[in-house]
C-alpha positions as CSV (number, residue, x, y, z in Angstrom):
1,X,-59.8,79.6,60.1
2,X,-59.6,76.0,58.3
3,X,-59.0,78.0,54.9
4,X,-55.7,79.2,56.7
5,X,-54.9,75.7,58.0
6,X,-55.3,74.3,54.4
7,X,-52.8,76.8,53.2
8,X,-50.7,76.4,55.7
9,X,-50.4,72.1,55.7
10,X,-50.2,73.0,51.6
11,X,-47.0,75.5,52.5
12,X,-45.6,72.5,55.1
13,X,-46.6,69.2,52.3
14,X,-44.7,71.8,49.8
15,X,-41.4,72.6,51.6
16,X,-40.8,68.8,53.1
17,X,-41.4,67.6,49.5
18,X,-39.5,70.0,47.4
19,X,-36.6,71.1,50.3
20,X,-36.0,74.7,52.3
21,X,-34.6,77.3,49.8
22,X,-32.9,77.8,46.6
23,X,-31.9,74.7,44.5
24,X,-28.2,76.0,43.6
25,X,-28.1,73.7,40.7
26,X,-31.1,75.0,39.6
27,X,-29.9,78.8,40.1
28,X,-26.2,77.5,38.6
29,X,-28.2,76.7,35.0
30,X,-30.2,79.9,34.8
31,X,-27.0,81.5,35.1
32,X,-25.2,79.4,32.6
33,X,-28.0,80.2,30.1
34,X,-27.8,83.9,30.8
35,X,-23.9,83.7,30.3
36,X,-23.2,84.2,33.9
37,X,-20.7,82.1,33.9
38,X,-19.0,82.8,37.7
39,X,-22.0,82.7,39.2
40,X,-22.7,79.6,37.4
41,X,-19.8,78.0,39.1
42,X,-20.4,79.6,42.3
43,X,-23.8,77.9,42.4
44,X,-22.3,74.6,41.1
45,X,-20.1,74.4,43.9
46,X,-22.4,75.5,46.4
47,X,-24.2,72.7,45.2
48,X,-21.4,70.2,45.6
49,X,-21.0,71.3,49.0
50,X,-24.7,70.5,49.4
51,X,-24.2,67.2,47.9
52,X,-26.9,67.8,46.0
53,X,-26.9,66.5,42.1
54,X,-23.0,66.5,42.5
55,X,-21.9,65.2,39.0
56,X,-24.4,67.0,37.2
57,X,-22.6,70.4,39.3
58,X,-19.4,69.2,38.2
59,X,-20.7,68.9,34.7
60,X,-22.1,72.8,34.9
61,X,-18.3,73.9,35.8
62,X,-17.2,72.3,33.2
63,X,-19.5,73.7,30.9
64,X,-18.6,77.5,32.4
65,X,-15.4,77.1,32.1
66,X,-15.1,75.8,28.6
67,X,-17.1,78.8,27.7
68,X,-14.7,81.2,29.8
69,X,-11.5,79.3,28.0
70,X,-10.6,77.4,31.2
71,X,-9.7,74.3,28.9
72,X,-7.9,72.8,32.0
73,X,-10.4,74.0,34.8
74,X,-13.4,72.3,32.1
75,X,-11.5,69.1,31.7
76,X,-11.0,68.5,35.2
77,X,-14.7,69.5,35.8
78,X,-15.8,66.7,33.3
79,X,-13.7,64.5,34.9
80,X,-14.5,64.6,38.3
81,X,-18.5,65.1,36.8
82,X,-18.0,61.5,34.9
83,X,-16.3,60.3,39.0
84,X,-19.3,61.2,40.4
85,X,-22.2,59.8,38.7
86,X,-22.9,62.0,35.9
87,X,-24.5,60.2,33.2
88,X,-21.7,59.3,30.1
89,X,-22.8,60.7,27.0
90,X,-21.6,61.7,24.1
91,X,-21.7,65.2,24.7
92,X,-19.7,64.9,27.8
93,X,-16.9,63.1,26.0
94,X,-16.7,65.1,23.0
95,X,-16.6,68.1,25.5
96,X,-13.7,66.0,27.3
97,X,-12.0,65.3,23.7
98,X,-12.0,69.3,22.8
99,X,-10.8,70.4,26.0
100,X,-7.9,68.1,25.2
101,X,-7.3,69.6,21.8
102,X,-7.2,73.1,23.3
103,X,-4.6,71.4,25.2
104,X,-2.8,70.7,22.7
105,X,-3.2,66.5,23.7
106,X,-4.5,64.9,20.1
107,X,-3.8,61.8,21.8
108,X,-5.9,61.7,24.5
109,X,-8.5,64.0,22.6
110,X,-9.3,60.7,20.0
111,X,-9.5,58.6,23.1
112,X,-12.5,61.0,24.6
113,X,-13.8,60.9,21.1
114,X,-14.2,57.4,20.5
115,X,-16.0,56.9,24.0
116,X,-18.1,59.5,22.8
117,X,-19.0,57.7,19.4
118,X,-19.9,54.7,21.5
119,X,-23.0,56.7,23.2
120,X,-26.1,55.2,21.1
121,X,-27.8,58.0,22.3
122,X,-26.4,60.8,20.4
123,X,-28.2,63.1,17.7
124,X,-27.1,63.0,14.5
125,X,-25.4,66.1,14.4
126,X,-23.4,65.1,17.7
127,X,-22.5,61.7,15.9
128,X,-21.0,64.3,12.9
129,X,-19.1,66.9,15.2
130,X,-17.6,64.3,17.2
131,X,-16.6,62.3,13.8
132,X,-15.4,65.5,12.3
133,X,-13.4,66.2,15.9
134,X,-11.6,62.8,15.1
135,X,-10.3,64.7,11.5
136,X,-9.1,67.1,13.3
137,X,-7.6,65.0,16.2
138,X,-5.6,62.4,13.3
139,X,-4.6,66.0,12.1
140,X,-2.7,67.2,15.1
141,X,-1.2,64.5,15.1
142,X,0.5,64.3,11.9
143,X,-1.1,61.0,11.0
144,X,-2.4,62.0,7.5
145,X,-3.1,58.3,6.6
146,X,-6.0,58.2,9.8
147,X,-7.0,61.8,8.4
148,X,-7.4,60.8,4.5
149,X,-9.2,57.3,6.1
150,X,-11.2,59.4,8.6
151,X,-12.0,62.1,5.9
152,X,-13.3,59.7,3.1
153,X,-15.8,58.1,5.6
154,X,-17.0,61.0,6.9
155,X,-18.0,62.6,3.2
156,X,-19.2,58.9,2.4
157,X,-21.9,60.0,5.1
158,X,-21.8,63.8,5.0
159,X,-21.4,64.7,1.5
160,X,-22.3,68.4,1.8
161,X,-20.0,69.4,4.3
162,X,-18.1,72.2,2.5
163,X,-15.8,72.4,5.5
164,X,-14.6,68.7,4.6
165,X,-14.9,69.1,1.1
166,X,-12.1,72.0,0.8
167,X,-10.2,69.8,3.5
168,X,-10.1,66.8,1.6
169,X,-9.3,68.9,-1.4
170,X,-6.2,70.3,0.6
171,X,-5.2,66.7,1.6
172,X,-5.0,65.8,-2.0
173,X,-2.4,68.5,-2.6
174,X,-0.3,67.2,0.0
């Protein structure tokens, strides 16, 4: 009998500490990992409902949608994850910046962008996708100058990018 009390206060300690049921959010990043990306969502938003982990839900939308090609359903998600507490990194802003390019908005893409340079707390290879996002923001928008400027800083740094090698090689034709 006391064996079957212990299990049961363990049971009780265990449910009052870690909550009754599934954790959507939880559920909402197995499924984004397994490339389920409704159901992702659908857990995301059950979680927002829940007010549980709110902007980090938001932040999973935006992440399913941006895989779907929802650039306008992602940017809005990231948006409304930033409004509600989600932690501003880099990633989130260079996620923010290439929804915006999809969007065809250069403009407000290098605005995302240099937010997201300003995270000190962003790997290396974010630092160089988001710098070579820039190149390709300057691009769309016709402002070669930027681009040439952007481009010879960026090889400065990553000299064996082939990708911006043959670019800058192109840009010297023009």
């Amino acid at each position: 009998m006391g064996r079957i009390k212990c299990v049961l206060l363990t049971v009780i300690v265990a449910v009052l500490v870690f909550g009754c049921g599934k954790n959507p959010a939880k559920q909402g990043v197995e499924y984004l990992e397994d490339g389920e990306y409704k159901k992702a969502i659908e857990q995301f938003e059950e979680a927002i409902e829940k007010e549980k982990n709110v902007g980090d839900a938001y932040r999973g939308i935006g992440i399913a949608k941006w895989e779907m090609e929802d650039y306008e359903g992602a940017c809005e998600a990231f948006k409304n994850a930033l409004e509600n507490d989600a932690k501003k990194t880099g990633t989130i802003y260079n996620f923010l910046g290439s929804c915006e390019m999809k969007l065809d908005h250069p403009e407000k893409a290098l605005n995302f962008y240099n937010l997201a340079l300003e995270d000190e707390d962003n790997s290396e290879e974010m630092e160089q996708e988001i710098r070579y996002n820039i190149i390709a923001a300057y691009e769309q928008t016709g402002d070669w100058e930027s681009v040439k400027v952007k481009l010879e800083e960026y090889l400065e740094d990553y000299p064996d990018d082939e990708d911006a090698k043959k670019e800058a090689e192109f840009l010297e034709t023009r």
